[in-house]
N, CA, C and O of each residue as an XYZ file, in Angstrom:
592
protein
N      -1.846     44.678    -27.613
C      -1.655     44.057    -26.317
C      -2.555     44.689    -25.251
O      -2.563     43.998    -24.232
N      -3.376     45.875    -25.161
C      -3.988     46.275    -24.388
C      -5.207     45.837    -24.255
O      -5.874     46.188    -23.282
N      -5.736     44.947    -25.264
C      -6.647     44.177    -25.108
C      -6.494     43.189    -24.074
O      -7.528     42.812    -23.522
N      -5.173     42.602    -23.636
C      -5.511     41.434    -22.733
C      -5.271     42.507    -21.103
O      -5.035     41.835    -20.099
N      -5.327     43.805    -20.944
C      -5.380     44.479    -19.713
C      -6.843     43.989    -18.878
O      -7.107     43.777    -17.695
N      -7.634     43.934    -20.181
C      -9.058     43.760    -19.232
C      -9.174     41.851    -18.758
O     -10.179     41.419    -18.193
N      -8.407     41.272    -18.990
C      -8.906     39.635    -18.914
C      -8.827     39.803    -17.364
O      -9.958     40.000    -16.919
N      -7.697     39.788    -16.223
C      -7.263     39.676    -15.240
C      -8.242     40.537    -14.136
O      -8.242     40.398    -12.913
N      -8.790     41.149    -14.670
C     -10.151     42.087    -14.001
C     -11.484     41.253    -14.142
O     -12.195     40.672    -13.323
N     -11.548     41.454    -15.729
C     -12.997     40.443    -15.614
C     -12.702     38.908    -14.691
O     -13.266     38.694    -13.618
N     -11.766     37.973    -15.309
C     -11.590     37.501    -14.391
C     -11.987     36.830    -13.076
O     -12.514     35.761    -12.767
N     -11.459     38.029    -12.352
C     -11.655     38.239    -10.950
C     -13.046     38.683    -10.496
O     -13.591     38.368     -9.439
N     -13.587     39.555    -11.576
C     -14.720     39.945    -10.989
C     -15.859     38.569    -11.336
O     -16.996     38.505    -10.868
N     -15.298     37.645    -12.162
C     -16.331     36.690    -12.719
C     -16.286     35.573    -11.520
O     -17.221     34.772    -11.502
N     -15.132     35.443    -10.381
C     -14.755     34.786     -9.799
C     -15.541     35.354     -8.173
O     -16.086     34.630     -7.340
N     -15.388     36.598     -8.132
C     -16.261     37.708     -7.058
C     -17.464     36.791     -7.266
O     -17.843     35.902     -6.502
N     -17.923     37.107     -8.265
C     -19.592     36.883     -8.580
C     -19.948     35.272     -8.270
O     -20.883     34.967     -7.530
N     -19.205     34.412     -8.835
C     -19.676     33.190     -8.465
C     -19.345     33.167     -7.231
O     -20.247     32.604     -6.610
N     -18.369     33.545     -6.437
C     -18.722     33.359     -4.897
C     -19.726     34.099     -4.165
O     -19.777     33.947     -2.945
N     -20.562     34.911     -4.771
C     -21.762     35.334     -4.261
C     -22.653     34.646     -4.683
O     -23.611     34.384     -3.956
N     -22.595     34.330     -5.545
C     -23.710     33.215     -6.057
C     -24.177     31.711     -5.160
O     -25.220     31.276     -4.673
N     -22.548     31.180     -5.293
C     -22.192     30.359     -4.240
C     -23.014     30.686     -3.129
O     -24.156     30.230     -3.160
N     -22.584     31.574     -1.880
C     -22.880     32.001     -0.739
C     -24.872     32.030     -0.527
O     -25.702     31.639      0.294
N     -24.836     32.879     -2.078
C     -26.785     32.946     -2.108
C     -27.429     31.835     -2.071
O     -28.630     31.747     -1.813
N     -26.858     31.123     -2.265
C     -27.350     29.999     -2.796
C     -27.569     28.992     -1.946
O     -28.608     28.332     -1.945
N     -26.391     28.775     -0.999
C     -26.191     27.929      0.361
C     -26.886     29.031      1.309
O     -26.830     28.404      2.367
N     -27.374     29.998      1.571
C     -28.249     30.849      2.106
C     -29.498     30.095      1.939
O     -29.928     29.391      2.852
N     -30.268     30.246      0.491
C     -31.314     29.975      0.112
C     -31.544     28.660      0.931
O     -32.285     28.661      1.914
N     -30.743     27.285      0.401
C     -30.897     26.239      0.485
C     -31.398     26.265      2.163
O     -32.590     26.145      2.448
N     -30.569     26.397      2.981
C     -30.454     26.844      4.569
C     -31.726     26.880      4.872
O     -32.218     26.204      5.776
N     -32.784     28.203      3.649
C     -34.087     28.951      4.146
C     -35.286     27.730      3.568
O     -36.485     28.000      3.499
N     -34.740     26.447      3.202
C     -35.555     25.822      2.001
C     -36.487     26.287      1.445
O     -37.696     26.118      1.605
N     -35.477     27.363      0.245
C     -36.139     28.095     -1.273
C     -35.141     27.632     -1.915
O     -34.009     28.027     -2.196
N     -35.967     26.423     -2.156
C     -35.586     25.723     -3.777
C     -34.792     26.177     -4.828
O     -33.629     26.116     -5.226
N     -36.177     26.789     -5.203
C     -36.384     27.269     -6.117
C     -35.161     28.596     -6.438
O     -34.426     28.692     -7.421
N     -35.252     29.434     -5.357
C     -34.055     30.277     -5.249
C     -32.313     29.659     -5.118
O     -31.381     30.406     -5.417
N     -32.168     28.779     -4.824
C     -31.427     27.757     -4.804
C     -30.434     27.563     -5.641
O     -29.230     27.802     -5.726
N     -31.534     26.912     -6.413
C     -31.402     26.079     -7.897
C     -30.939     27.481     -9.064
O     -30.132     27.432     -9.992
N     -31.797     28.679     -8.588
C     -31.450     29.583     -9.648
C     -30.076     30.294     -9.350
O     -29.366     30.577    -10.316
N     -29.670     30.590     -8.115
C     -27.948     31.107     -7.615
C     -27.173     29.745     -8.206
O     -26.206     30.142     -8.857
N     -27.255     28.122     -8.217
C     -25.813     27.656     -8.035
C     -25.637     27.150     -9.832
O     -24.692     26.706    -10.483
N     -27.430     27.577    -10.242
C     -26.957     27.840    -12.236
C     -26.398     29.314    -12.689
O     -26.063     29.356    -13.873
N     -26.248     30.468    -11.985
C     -25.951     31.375    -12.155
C     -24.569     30.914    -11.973
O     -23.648     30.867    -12.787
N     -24.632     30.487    -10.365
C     -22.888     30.150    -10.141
C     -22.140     29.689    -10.982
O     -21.054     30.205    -11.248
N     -22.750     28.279    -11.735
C     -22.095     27.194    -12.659
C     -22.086     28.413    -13.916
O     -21.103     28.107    -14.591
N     -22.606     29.417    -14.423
C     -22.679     29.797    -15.715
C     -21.705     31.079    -15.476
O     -21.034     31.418    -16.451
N     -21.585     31.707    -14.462
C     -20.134     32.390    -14.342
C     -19.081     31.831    -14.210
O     -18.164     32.447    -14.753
N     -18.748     30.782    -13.647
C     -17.962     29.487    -13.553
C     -17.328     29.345    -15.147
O     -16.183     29.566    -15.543
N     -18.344     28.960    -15.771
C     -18.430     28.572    -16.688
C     -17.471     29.839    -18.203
O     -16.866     29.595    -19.247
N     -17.780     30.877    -17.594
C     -17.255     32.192    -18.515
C     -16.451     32.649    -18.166
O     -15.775     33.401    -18.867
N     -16.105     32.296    -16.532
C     -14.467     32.760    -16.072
C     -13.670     31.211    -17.043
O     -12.612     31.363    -17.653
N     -14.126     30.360    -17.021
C     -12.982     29.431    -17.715
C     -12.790     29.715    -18.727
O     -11.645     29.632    -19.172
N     -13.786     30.141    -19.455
C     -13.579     30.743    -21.046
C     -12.753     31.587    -21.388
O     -11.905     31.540    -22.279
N     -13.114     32.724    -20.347
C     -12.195     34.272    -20.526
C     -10.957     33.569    -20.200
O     -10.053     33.777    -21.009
N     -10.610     32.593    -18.977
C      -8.827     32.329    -18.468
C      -8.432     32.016    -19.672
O      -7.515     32.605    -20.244
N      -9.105     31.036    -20.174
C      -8.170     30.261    -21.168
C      -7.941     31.127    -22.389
O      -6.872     30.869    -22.943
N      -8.562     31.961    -22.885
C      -8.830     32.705    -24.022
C      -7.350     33.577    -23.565
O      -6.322     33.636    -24.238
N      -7.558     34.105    -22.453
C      -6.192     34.980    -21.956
C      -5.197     34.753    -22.035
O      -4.347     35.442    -22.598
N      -4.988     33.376    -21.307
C      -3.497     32.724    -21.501
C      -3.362     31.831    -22.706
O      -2.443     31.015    -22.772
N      -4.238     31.967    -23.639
C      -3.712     31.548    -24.937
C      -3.200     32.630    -26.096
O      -2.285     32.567    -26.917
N      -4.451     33.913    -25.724
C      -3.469     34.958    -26.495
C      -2.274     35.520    -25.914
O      -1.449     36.235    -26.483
N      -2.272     35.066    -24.560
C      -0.826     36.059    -24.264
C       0.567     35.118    -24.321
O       1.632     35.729    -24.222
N       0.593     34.082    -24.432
C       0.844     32.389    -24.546
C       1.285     32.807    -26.059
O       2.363     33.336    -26.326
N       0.183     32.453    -27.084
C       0.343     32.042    -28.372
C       0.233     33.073    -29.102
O       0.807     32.707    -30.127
N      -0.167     34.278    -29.303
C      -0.821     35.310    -30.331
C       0.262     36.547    -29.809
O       0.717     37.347    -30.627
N       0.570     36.595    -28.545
C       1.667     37.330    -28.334
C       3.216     37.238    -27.593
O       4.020     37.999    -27.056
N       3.108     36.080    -27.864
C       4.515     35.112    -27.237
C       5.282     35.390    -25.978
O       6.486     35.180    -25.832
N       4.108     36.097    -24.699
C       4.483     36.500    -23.703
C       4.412     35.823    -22.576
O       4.733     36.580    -21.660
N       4.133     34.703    -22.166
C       4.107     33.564    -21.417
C       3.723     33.975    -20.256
O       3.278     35.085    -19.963
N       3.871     33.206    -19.691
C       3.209     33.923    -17.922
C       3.302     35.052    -17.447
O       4.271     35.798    -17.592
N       2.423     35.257    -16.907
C       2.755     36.514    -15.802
C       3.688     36.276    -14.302
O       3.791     35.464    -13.383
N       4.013     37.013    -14.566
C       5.558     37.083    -13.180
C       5.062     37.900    -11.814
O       4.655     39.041    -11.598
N       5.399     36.292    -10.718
C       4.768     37.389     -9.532
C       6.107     37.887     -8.886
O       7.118     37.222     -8.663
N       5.835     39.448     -8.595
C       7.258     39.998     -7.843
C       7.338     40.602     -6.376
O       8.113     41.346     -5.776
N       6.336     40.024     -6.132
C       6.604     39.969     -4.677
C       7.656     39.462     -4.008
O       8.532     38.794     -4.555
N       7.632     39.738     -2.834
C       9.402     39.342     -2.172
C       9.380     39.064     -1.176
O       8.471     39.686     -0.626
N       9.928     38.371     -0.447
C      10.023     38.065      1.283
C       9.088     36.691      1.303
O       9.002     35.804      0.453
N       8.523     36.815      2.383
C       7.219     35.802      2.572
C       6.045     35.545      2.404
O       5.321     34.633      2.803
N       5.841     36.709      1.570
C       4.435     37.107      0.936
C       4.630     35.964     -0.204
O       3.597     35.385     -0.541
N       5.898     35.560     -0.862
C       6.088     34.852     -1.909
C       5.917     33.197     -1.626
O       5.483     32.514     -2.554
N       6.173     32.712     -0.661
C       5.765     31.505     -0.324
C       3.981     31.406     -0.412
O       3.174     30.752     -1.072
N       3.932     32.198      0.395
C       1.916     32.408      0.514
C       1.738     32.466     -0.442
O       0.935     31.571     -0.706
N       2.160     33.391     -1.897
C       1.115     33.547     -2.993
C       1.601     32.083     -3.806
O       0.647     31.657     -4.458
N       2.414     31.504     -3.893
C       2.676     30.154     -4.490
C       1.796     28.868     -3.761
O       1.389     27.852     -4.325
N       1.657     29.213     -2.479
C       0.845     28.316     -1.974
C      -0.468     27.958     -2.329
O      -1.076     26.985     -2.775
N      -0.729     29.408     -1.870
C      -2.630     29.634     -2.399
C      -2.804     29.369     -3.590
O      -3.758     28.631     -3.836
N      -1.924     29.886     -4.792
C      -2.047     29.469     -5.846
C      -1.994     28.338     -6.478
O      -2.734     28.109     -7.435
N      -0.778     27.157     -5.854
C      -0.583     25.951     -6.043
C      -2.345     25.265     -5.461
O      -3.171     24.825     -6.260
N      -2.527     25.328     -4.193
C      -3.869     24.763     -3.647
C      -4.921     25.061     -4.712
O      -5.487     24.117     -5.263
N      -5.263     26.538     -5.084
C      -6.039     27.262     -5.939
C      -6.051     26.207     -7.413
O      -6.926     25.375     -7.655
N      -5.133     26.434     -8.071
C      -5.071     25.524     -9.118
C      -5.614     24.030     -9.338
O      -6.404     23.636    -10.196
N      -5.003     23.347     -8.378
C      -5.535     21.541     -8.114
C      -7.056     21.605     -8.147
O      -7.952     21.059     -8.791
N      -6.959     22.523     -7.161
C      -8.769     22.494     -6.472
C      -9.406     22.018     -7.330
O     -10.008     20.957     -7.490
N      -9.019     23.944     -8.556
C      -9.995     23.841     -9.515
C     -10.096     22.678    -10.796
O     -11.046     22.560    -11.570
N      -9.077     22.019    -10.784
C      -9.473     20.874    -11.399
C      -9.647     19.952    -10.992
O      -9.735     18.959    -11.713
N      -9.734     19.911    -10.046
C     -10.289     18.402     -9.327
C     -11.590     19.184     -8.951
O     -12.150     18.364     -8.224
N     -12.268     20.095     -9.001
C     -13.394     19.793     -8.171
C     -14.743     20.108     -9.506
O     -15.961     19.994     -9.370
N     -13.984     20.509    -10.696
C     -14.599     20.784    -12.084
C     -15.752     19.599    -12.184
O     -16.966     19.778    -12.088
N     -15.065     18.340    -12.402
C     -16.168     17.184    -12.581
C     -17.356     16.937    -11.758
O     -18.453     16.623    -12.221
N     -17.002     17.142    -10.132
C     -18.121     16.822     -9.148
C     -18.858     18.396     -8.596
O     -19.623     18.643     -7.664
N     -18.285     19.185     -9.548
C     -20.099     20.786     -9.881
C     -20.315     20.043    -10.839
O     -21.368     19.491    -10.520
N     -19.964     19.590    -11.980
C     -20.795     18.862    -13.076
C     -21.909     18.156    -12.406
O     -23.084     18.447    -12.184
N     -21.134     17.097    -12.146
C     -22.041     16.009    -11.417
C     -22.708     16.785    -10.320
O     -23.860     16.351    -10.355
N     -22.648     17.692     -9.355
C     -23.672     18.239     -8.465
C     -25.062     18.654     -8.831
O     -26.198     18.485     -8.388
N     -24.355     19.410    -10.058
C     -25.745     20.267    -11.035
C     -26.164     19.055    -11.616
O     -27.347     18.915    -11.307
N     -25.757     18.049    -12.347
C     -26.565     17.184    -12.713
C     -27.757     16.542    -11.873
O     -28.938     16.567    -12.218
N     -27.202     15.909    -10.603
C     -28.208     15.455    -10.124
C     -29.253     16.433     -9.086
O     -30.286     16.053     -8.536
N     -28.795     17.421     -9.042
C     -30.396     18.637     -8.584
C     -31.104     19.209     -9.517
O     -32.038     19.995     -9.356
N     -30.408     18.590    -11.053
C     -31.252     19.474    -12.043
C     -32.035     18.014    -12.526
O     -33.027     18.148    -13.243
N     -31.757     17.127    -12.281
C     -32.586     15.754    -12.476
C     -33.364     15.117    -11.450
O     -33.931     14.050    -11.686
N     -33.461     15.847    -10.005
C     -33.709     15.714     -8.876
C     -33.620     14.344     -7.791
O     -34.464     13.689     -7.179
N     -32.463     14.311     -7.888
C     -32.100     13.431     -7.408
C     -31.067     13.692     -5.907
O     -29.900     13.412     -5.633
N     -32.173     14.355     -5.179
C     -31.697     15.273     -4.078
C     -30.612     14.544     -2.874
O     -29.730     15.130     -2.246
N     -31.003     13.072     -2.792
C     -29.985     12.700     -2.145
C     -28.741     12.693     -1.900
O     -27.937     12.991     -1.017
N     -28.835     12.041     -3.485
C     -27.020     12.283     -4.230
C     -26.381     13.636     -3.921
O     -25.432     14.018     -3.237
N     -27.473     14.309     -4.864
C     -27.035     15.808     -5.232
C     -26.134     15.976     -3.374
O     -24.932     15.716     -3.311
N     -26.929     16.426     -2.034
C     -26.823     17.176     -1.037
C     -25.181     16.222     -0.730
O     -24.153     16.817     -0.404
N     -25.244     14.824     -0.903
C     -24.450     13.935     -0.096
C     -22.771     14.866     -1.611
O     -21.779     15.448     -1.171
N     -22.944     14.743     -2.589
C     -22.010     15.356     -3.302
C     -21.397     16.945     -3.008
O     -20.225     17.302     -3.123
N     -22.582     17.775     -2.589
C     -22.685     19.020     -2.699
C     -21.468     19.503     -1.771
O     -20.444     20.166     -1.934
N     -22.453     18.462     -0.131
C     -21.909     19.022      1.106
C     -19.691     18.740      1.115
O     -18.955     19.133      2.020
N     -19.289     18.077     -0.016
C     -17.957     18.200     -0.193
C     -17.569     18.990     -1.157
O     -16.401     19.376     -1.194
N     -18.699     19.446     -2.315
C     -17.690     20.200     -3.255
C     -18.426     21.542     -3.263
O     -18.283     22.125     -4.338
N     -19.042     22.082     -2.523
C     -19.703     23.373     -1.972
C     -18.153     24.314     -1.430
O     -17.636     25.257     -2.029
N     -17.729     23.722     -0.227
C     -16.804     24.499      0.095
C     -15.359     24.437     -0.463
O     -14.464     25.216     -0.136
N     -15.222     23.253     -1.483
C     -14.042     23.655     -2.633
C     -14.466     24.247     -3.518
O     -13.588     24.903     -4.078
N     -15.689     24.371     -4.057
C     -15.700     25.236     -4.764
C     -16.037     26.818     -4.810
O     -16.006     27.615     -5.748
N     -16.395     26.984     -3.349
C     -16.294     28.607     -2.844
C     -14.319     28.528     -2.759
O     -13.918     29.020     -3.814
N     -13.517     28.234     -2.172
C     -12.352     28.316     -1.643
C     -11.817     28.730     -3.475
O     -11.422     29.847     -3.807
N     -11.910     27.852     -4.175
C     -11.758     27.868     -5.458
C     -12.179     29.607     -6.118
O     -11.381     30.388     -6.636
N     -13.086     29.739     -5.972
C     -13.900     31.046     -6.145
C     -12.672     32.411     -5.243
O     -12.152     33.378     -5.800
N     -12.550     32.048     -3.944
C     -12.490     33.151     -3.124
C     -10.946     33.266     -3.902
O     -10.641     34.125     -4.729
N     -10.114     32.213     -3.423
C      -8.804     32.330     -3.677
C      -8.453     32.744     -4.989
O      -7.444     33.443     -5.083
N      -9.120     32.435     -6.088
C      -8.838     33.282     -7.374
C      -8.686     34.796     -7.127
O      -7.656     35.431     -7.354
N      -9.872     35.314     -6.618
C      -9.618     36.358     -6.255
C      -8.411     37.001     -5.788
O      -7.695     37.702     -6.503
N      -8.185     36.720     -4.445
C      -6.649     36.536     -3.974
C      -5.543     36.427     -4.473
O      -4.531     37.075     -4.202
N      -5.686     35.572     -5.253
C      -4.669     35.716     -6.637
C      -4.100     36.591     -7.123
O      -2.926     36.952     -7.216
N      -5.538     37.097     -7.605
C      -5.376     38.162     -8.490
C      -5.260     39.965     -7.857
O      -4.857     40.907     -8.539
N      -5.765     40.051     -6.315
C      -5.424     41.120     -5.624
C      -3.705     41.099     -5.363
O      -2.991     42.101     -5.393
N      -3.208     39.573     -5.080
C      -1.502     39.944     -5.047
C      -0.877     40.444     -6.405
O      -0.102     41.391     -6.543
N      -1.389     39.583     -7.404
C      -0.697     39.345     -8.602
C      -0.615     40.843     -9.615
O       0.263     41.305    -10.344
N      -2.382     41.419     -9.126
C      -2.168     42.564    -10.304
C      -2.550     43.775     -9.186
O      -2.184     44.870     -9.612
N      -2.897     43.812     -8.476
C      -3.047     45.092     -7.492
C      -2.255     45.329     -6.307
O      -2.103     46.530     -6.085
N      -1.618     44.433     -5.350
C      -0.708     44.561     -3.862
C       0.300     44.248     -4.795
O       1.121     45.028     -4.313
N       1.177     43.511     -6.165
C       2.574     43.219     -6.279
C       2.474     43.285     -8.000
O       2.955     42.412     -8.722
N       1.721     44.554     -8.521
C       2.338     44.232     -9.853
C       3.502     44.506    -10.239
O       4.410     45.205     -9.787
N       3.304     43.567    -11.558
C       4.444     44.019    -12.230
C       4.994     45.287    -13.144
O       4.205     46.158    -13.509
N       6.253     45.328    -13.453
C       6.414     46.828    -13.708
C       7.210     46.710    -15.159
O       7.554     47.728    -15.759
């Protein structure tokens, strides 16, 4: 079981990183460098891409391989509404906003810049919020309120 100690770290830090990526990236664009651009929001999409791997890999061994089901948040008072919130918002986001980074990266990697910017400029800042709030998550869940 001490193998799944490290998922909830990487994680987070895979979630850190694409929101810097994110951020570099809408920087770049700002400075029109393309080119720099294009290379932060495939970095973004490919940490993106390995935080979903590692989640799911996590909550399937701790789920199925060790029959321990969720993790329990124990926070108390009103901190507990907030972390259900963020988390409830956090969750939807990220699947609703999964298909249209597909479709974003598709059409700037086929250059089809119109689309791409007119798509971007809505799923740019769900998908930083998506990014940040994982984080958040995971500062209540395993560092300000773990469990014991």
């Amino acid at each position: 079981m001490d193998v799944l100690q490290i998922f909830p770290h990487l994680n987070a830090a895979l979630n850190a990183l694409s929101s810097v990526f994110l951020l570099s990236g809408f920087a770049m664009i700002m400075r029109t460098r393309v080119a720099k651009h294009r290379w932060c929001m495939i970095a973004a999409s490919i940490v993106s891409a390995l935080f979903l791997v590692s989640y799911l890999t996590y909550h399937s061994l701790r789920t199925y391989y060790f029959g321990l089901g969720p993790t329990k948040f124990t926070g108390e008072g009103l901190v507990r509404p907030i972390y259900f919130t963020i988390l409830t918002s956090h969750t939807i986001l990220a699947v609703a906003v999964f298909p249209f980074v597909l479709l974003t990266l598709w059409r700037g990697l086929k250059g089809n810049f119109d689309a791409h910017k007119r798509v971007a400029r809505l799923v740019f800042p769900i998908w930083l919020y998506v990014s940040v709030t994982g984080v958040i998550v995971y500062l209540l869940l395993y560092q300000i309120y773990p469990g014991r």
